[in-house]
NUTOR-6829 format. One line per 8 residues: number of its first residue (from 1); their letters; for each residue x, y, z of N, C-alpha, C, O. Coordinates in steps of 0.05 Angstrom, whole numbers, plus 32768, in hexadecimal, padded with zeros to 4 digits. Example, Ala and Ser with C-alpha at 12.3 -4.5 7.8 and 13.67 -1.06 7.14 Angstrom:
<pts>
1> AS> 8108:7F8E:809C:80F6:7FA6:809C:8108:7FBE:809C:811D:7FBE:80A9  8101:7FD3:808E:8111:7FEB:808F:8102:8001:809D:810C:8017:80A1
</pts>
This chain:
<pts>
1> XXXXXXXX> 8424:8036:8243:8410:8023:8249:841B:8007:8247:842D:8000:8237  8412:7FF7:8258:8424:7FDE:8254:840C:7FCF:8258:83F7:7FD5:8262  8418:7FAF:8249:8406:7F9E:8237:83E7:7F9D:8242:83D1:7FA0:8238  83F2:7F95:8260:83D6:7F8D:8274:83BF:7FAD:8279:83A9:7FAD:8282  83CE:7FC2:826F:83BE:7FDA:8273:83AD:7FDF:8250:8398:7FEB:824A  83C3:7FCF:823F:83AA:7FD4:821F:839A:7FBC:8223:8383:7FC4:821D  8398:7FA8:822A:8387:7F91:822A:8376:7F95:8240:836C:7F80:8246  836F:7FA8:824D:8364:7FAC:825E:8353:7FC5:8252:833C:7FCC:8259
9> XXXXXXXX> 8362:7FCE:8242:8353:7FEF:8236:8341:7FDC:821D:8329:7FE1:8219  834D:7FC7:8210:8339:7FB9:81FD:831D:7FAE:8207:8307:7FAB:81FC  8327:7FA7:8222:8312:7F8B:8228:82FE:7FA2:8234:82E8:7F9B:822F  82FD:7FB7:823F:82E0:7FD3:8247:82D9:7FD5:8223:82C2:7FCF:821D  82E9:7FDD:8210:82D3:7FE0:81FD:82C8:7FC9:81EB:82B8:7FCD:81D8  82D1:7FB3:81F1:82C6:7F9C:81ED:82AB:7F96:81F9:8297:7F8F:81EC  82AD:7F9A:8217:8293:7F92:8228:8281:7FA4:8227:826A:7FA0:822F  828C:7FC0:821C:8273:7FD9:8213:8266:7FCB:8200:8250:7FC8:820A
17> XXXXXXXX> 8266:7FC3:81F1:824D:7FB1:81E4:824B:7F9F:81E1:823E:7F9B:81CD  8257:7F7D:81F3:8258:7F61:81F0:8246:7F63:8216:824D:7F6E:822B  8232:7F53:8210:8227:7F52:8229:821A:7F33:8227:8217:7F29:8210  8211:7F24:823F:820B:7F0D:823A:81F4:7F0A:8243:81F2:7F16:8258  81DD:7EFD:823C:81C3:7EF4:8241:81BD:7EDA:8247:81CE:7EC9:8241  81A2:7ED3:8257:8199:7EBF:825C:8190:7EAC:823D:818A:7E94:823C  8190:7EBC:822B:818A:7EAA:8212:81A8:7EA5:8206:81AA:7E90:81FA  81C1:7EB6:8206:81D7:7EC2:81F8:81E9:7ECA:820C:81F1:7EE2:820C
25> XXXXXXXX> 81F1:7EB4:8222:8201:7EBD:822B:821F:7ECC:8223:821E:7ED8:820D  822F:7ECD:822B:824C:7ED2:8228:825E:7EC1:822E:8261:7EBA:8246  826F:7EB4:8217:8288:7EA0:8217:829E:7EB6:8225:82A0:7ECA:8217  82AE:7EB7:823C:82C2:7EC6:823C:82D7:7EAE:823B:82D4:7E96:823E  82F0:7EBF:8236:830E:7EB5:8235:8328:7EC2:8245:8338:7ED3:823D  8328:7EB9:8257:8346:7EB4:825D:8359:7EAC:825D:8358:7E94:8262  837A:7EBA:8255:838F:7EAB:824E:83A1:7EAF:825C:83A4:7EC7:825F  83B6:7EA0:826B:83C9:7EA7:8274:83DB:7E9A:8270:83D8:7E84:8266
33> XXXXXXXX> 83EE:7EA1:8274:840F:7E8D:8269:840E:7E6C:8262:8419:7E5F:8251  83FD:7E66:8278:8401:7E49:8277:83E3:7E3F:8274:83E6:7E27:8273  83D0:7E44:8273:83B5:7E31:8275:839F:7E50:8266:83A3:7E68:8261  838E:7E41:8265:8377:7E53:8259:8361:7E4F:8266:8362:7E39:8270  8349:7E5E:826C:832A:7E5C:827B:831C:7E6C:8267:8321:7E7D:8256  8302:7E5B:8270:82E4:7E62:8259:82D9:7E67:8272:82E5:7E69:8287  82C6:7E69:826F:82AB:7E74:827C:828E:7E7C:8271:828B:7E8F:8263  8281:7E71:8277:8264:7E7A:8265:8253:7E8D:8283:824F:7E84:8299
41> XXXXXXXX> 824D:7EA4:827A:8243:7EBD:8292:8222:7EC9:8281:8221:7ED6:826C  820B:7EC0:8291:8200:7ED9:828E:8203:7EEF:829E:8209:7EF0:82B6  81FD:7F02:828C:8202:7F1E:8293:81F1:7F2B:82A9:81F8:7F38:82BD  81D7:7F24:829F:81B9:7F31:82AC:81BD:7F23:82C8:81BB:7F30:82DD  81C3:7F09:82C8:81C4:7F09:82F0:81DF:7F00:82FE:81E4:7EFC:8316  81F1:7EFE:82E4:8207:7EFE:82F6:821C:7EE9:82F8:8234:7EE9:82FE  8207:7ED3:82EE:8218:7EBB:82F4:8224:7EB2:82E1:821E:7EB5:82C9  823E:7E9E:82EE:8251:7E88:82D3:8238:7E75:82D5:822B:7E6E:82E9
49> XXXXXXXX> 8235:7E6F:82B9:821B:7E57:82B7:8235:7E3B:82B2:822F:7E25:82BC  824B:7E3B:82A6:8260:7E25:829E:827C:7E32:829D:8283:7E44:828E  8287:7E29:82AA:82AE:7E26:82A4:82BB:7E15:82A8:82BE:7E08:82BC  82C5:7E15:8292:82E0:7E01:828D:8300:7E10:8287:8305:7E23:8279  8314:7E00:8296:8336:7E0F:828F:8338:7DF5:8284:8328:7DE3:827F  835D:7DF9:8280:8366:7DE3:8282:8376:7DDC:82A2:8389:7DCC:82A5  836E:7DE5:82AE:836A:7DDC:82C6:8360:7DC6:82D2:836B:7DB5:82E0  8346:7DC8:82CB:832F:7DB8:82C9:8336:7D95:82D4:833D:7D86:82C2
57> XXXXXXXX> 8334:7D8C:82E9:833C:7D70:82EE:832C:7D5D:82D0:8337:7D49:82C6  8310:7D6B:82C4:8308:7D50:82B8:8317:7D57:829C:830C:7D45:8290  8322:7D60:828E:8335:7D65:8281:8357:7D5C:827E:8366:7D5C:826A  8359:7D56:8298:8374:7D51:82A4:8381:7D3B:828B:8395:7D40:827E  8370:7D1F:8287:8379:7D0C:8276:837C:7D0E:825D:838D:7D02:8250  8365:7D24:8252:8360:7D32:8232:8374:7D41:822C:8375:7D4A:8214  8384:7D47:823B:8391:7D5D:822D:83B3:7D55:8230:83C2:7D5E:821F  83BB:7D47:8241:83CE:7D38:8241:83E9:7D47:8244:83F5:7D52:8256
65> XXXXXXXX> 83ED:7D40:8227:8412:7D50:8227:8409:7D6C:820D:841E:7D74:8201  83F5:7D78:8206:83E8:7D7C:81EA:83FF:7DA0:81F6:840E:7DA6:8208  83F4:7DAC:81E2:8403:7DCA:81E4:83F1:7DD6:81E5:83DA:7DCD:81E0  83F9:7DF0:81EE:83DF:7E0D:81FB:83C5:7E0E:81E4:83AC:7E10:81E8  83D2:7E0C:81D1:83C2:7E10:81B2:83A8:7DEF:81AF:8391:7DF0:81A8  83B0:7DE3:81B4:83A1:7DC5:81B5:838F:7DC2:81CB:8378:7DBA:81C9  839D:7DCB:81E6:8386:7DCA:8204:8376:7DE6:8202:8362:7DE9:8210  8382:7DFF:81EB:8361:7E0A:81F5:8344:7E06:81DA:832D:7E0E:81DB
73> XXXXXXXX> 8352:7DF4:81C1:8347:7DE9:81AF:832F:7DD2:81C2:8317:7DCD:81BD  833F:7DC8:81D6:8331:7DAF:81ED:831C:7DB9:81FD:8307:7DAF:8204  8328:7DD7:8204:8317:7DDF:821D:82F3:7DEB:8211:82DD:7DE9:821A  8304:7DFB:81F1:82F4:7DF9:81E1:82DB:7DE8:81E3:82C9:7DEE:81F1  82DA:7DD2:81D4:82CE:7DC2:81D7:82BE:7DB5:81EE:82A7:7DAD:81F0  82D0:7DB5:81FD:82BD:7DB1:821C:82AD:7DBA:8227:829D:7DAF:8236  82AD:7DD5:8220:829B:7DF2:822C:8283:7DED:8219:826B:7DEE:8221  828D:7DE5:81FD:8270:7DDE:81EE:8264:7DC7:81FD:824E:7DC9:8207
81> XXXXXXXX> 8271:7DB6:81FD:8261:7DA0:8201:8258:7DA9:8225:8247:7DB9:821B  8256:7DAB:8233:8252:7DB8:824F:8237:7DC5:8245:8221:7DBD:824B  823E:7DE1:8232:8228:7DF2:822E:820E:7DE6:8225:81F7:7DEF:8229  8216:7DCC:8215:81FE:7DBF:8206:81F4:7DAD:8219:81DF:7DA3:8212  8200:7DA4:8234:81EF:7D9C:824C:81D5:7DAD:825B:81C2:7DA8:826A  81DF:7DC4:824E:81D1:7DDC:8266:81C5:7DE9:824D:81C1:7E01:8250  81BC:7DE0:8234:81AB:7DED:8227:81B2:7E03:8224:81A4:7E16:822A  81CC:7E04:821A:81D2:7E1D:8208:81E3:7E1B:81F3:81F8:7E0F:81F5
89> XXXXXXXX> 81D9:7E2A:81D8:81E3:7E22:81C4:81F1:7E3B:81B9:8205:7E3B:81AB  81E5:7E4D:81C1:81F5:7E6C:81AD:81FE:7E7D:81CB:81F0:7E7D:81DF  8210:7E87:81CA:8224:7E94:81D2:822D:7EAF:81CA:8231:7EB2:81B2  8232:7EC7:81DB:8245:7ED9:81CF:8262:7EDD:81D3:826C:7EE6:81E7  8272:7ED4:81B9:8293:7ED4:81C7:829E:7EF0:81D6:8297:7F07:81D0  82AD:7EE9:81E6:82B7:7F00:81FA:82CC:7F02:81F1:82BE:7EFD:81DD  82E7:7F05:81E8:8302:7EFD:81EC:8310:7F10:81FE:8329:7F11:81FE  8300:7F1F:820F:831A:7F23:8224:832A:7F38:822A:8337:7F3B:823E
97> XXXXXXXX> 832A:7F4B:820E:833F:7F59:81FF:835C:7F4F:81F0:836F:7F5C:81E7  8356:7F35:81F1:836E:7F28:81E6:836E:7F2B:81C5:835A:7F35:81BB  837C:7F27:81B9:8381:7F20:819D:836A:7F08:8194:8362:7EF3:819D  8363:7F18:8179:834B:7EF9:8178:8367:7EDE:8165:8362:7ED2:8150  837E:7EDC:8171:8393:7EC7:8164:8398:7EB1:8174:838C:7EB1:8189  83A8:7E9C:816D:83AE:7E84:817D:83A4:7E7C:8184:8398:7E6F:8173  839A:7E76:819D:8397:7E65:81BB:8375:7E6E:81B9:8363:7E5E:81B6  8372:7E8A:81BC:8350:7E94:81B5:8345:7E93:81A5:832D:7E95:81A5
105> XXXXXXXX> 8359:7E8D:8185:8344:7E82:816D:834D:7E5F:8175:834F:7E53:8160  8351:7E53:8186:8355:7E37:8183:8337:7E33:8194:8326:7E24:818C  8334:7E45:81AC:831C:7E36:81C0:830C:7E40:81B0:82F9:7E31:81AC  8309:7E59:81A1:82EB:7E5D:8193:82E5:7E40:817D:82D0:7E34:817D  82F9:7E3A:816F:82FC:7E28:815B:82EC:7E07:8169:82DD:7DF5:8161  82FA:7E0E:8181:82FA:7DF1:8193:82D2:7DF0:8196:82C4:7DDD:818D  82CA:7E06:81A1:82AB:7E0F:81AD:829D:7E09:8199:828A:7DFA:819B  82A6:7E19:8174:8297:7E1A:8167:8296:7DFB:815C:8281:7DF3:8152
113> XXXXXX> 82AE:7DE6:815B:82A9:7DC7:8150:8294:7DBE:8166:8284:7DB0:815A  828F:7DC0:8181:827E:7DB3:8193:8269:7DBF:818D:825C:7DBF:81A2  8258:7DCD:8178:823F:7DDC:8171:823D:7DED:817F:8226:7DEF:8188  824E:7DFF:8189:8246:7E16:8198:8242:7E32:8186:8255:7E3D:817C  822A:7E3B:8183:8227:7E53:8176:822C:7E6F:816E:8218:7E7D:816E  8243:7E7A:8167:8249:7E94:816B:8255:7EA3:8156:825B:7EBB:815A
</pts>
């Protein structure tokens, strides 16, 4: 089995019981070598209600020269503050199947200092 086939076997029994609502949506996380993406998804119809990477042009200045660990602490934060535009305060974290370490406890860290609920 190789890496992308166990993180893939985690993230089905993860989403067997992490589902997202119009009251409680779903924070998901993506990581890849170089940048990280959030996403806030309800489940029941479908849609991203907010996302932010570090991609992100309005981010572009915030994050500067910082390391993987600091921009998804940023992106963190942004997705809160975004979510608290759109009247949402509690969240269910997704992670993805990833490790709950590094970079995914930095954006949870980042979400939960911007009052994001989870």
């Amino acid at each position: 089995m190789t890496k992308l086939e166990g993180r893939e076997r985690r993230k089905l029994r993860i989403r067997k019981k992490i589902t997202g609502t119009s009251e409680r949506p779903r924070l998901s996380v993506f990581r890849s070598a170089k940048h990280i993406y959030a996403q806030v998804i309800d489940d029941t119809t479908g849609q991203t209600l907010v996302h932010v990477s570090t991609l992100s042009e309005v981010l572009k200045s915030e994050l500067g020269e910082s390391n993987k660990t600091e921009a998804a602490r940023i992106v963190g934060r942004h997705i809160a503050r975004l979510c608290k535009e759109k009247n949402i305060s509690q969240v269910v974290f997704d992670r993805n199947g990833y490790l709950y370490h590094g970079r995914v406890v930095a954006l949870a860290e980042g979400a939960r200092e911007g009052e994001l609920d989870f």
